[in-house]
C-alpha positions as CSV (number, residue, x, y, z in Angstrom):
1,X,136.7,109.0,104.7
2,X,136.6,107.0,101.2
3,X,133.4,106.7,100.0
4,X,133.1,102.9,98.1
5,X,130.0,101.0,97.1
6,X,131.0,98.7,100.0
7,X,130.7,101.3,102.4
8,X,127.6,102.8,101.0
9,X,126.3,99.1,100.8
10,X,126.8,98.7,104.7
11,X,125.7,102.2,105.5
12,X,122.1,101.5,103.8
13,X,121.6,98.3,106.1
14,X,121.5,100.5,109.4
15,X,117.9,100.5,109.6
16,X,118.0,102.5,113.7
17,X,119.3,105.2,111.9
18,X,116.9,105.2,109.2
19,X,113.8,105.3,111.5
20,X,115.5,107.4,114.2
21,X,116.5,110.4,112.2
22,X,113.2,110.5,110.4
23,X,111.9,110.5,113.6
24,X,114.2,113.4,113.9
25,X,113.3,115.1,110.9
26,X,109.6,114.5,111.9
27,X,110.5,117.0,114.8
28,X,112.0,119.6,113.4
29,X,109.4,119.9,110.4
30,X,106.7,120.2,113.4
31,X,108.8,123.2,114.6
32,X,107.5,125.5,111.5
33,X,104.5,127.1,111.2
34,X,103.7,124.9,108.1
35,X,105.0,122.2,106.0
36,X,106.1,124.3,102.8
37,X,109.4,123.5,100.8
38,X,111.1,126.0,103.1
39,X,110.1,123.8,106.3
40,X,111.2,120.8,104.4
41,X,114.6,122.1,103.2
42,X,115.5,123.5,106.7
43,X,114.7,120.2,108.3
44,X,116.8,118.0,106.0
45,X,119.6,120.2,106.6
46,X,119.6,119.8,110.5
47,X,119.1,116.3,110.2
48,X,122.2,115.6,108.1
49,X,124.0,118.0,110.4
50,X,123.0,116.1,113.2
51,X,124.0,112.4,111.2
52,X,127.5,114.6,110.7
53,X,127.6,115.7,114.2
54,X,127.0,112.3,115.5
55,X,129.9,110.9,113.0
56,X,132.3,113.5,113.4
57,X,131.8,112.8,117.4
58,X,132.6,108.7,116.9
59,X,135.4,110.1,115.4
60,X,136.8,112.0,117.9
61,X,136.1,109.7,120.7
62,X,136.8,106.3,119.2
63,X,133.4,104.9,120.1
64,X,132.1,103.7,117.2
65,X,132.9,103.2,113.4
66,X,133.2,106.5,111.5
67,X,132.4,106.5,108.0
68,X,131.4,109.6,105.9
69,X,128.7,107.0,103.8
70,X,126.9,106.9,107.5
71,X,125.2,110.1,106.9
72,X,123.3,108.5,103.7
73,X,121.2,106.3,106.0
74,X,120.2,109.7,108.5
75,X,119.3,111.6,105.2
76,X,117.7,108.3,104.2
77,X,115.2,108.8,106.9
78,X,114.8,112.3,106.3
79,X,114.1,111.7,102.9
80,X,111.5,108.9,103.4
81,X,110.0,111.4,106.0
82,X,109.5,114.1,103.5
83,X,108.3,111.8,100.9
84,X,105.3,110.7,102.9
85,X,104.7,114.6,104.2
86,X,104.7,115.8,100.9
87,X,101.7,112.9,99.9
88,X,99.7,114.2,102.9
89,X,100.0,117.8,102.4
90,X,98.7,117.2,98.5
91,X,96.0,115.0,99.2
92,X,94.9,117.4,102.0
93,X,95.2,120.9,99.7
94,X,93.5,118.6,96.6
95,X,90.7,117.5,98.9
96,X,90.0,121.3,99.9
97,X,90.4,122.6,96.5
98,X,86.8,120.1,95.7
């Protein structure tokens, strides 16, 4: 459960968990209606519950390593996710503005 710069260091190389809970949150944002700052919020939520659900469960069943710093890289993806939405819903509502 400490949180160091080595562990944060090592968390950040996990790449699968990068693309696989954006891919997440890419799923759950498709689930609303449309992709506001509610949509967004609500979907970066479930997707770090998930990346805590998923650590608290290698936890409990000794499967795998268990380190709080493990979430960064799930919100990581989430982030990244949201970044690129955000781009595509402002170029979209600038283009139909002209």
């Amino acid at each position: 459960m400490r949180v160091t710069m080595e562990n944060v260091g090592l968390s950040l190389t996990k790449i699968p968990h990068i693309i696989l809970f954006g891919f997440f949150f890419l799923l759950t944002v498709a689930l609303f209606d449309r992709i506001d700052r509610r949509a967004l919020s609500w979907s970066l939520l479930a997707t770090a519950a998930l990346g805590l659900v998923v650590e608290l469960e290698e936890g409990a069943t000794r499967t795998g390593n268990c380190r709080f710093t493990d979430v960064l890289p799930d919100v990581m993806g989430g982030l990244i996710v949201a970044a690129f939405l955000m781009v595509i819903v402002m170029t979209h509502n600038r283009a139909r503005r002209t």
